[in-house]
C-alpha positions as semicolon CSV with decimal commas, in nm:
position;residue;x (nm);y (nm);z (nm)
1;X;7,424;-8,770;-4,682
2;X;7,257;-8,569;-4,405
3;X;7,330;-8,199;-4,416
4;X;7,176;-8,051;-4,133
5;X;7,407;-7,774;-3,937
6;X;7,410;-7,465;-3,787
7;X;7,429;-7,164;-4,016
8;X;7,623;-6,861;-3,812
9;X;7,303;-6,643;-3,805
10;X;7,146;-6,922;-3,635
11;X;7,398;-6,941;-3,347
12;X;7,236;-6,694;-3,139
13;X;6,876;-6,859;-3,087
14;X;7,003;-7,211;-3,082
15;X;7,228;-7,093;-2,755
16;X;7,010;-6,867;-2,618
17;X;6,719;-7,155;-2,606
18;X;7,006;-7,436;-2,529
19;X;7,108;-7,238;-2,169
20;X;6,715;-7,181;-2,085
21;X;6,688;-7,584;-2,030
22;X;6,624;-7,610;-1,666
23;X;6,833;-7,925;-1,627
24;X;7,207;-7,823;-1,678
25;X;7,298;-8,186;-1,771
26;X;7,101;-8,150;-2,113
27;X;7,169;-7,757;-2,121
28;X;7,553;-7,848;-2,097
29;X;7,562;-8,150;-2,255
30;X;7,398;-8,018;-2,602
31;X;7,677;-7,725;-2,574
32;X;7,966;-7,977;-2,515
33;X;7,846;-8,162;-2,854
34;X;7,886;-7,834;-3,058
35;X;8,187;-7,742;-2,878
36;X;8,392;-8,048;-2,960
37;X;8,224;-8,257;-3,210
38;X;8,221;-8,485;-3,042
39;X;7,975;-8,816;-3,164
40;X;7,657;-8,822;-2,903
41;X;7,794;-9,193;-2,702
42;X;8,122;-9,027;-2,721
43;X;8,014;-8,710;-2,490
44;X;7,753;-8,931;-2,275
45;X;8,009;-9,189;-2,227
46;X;8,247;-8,912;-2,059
47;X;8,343;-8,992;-1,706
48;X;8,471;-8,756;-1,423
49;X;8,802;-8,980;-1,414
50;X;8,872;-8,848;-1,813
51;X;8,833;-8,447;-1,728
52;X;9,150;-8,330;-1,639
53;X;9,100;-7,955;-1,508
54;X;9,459;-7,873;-1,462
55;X;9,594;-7,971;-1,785
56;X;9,248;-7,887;-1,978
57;X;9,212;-8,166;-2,146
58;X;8,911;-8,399;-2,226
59;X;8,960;-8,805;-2,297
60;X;8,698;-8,980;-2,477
61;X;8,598;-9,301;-2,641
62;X;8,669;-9,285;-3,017
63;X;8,514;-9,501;-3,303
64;X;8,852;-9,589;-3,455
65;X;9,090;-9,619;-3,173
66;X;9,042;-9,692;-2,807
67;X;9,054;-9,284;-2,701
68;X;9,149;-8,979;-2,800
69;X;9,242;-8,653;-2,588
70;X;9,117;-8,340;-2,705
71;X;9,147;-7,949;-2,526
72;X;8,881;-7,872;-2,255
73;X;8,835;-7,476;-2,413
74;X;8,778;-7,205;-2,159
75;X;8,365;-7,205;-2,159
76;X;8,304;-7,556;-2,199
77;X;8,548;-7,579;-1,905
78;X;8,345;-7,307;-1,676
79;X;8,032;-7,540;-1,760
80;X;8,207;-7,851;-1,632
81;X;8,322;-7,729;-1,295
82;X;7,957;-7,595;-1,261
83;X;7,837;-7,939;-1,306
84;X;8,124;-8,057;-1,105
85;X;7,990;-7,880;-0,819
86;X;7,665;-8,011;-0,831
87;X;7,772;-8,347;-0,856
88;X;7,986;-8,350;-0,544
89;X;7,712;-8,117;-0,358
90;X;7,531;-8,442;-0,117
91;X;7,169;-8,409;-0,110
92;X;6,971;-8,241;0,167
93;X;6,921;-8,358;0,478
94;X;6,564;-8,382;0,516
95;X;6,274;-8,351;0,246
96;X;5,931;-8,284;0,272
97;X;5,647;-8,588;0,201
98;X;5,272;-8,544;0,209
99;X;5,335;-8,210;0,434
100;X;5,609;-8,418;0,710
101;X;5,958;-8,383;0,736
102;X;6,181;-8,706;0,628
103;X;6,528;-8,766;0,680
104;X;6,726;-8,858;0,330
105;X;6,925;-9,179;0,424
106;X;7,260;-9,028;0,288
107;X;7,499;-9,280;0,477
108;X;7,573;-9,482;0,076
109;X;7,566;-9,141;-0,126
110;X;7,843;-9,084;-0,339
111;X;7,918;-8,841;-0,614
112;X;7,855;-8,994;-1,005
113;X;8,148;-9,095;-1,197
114;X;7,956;-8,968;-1,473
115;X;7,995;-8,588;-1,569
116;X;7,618;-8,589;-1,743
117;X;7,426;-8,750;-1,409
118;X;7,095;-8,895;-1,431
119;X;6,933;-8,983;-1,170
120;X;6,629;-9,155;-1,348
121;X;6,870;-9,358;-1,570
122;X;6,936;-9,723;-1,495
123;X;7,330;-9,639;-1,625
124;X;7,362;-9,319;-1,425
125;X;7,354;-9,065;-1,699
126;X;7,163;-8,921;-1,995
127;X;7,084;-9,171;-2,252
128;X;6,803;-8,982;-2,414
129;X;6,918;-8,586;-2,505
130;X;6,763;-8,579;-2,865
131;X;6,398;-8,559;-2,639
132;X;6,447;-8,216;-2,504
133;X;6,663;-8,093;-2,809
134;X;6,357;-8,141;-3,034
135;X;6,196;-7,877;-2,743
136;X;6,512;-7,619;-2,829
137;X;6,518;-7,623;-3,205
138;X;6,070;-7,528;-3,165
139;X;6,146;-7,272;-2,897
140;X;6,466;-7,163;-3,140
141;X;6,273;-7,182;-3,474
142;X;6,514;-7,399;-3,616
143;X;6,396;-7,749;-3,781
144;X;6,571;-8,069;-3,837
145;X;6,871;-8,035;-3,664
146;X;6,996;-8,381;-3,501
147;X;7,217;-8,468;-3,227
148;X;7,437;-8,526;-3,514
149;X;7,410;-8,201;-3,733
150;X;7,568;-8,056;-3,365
151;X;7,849;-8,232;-3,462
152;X;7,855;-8,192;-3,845
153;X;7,785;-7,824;-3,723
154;X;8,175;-7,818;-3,566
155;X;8,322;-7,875;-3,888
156;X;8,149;-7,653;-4,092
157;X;8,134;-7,378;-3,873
158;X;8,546;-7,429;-3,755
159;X;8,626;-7,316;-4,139
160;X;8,518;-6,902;-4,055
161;X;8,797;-6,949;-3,896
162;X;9,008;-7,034;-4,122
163;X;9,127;-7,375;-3,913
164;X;9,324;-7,654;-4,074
165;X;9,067;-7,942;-4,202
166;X;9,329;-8,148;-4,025
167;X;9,289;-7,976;-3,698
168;X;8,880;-7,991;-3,684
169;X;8,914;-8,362;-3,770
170;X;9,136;-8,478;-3,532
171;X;8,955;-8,321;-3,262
172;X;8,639;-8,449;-3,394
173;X;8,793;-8,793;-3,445
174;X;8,780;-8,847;-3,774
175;X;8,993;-9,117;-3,927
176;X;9,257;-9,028;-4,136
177;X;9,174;-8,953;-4,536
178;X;9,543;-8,898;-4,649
179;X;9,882;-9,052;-4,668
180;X;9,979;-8,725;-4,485
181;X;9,719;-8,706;-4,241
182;X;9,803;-9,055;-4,162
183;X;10,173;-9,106;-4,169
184;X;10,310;-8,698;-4,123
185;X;10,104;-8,525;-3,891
186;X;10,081;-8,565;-3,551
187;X;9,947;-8,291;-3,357
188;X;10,037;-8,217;-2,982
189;X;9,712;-8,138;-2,778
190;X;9,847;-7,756;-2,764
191;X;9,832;-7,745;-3,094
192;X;9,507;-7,829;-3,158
193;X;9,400;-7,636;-2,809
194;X;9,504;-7,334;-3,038
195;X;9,252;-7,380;-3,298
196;X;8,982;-7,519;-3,073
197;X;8,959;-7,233;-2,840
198;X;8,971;-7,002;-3,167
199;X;8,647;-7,211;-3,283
200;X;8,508;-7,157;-2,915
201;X;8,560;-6,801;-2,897
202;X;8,395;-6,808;-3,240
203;X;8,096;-6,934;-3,139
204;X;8,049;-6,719;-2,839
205;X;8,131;-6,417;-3,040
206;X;7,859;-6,495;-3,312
C-alpha cells in the first residue's frame, strides 16, 4: 500500500505553491482533490450541470454507485464561482497576429460544460494535472506525493479533527466496510456538510 500524504506541517508550502500556478484550472483543481477526496476522474469528470451553488452541493461520478452528492465547503465554493466567471466571460473581440489586428469569430462560442476547461484538450478539460503537480511538490520541497496521496491526504488529515471515519468515507466515497456502515447509517448531506467544512476550515487554518 502507498502511503504518501500530507503531514500538517506540510500544509502551508504545498498551498502556498498550489495557488502560485498561473492556470487556475490546475491551481483549483489540485485544491478541490484535497478538499473532498475526491478520486482524480472523479473531480475532472465534474460538469457545470452537477455544481449546485444555492444548495452547496457537489455531484460526482462514484466507483461503486452511479453518483454521489457531497457539500461544496465555503473556499472550495469561492474557487468555483471564480472559475465560473471565467468560463462564461466570451473571448475578446479582436487579437493581435504577426503585429495586425484580427477579429475572433465568436458567433459558435459557448461557455464549457466542464468546470476544469481546457482548451488544448480534445475532451474539453484537464486530463493531465499530475504534469504540473510534479512542478508544486519541487517548488514546495515535498517528494512523492501523487494525485492520489491528495486524496489519501483527506482522510488522514480529517482525523485532527476528530471526524467520524464514517463521515470522511462517505464523502470520499468509500464503499461500505461494516454491517453498520452499510445497513444503519445514512447520512443527510447537512450532516456531513458539518464535518466537511470543519476539515476545510482545518486546512486553511494550518
Amino acid at each position: 500500500a502507498k502511503q504518501d500524504s500530507l503531514q500538517r506541517e506540510q500544509l502551508p508550502a504545498w498551498f502556498a505553491a498550489v495557488q502560485q500556478i498561473a492556470n487556475p484550472f490546475i491551481s483549483i483543481y489540485l485544491q478541490g482533490l484535497l478538499i473532498t477526496g475526491a478520486r482524480r476522474e472523479e473531480l475532472l469528470e465534474l460538469s457545470w450541470a452537477n455544481v449546485d451553488f444555492k444548495w452547496e452541493t457537489l455531484t460526482i461520478g462514484d466507483k461503486f454507485v452511479e453518483e454521489r452528492t457531497i457539500p461544496l465547503t465555503p473556499y472550495f465554493k469561492s474557487l468555483l464561482l471564480s472559475l465560473k466567471r471565467l468560463n462564461e466571460t466570451p473571448p475578446l473581440a479582436t487579437r493581435i497576429l504577426r503585429g495586425k489586428r484580427i477579429e475572433n469569430d465568436l458567433t459558435d462560442w459557448k461557455p464549457s460544460p466542464w468546470v476544469f476547461y481546457s482548451p488544448r484538450s480534445e475532451s474539453g478539460r484537464l486530463t493531465e494535472p499530475s504534469i504540473q503537480h510534479r512542478l508544486v511538490l519541487a517548488a514546495a520541497g515535498l517528494d512523492g506525493l501523487t494525485l492520489h496521496g491528495l486524496r489519501r491526504s483527506f482522510g488522514t488529515l480529517a482525523e485532527w479533527v476528530e471526524c467520524p471515519v464514517g463521515v470522511s468515507a462517505q464523502i470520499m466515497g468509500h464503499k461500505p466496510s461494516a454491517v453498520a456502515e452499510k445497513h444503519y447509517r445514512v447520512r443527510p448531506v447537512d450532516m456531513l456538510r458539518y464535518w466537511h467544512t470543519r476539515i476545510e476550515n482545518w486546512m486553511l487554518e494550518h
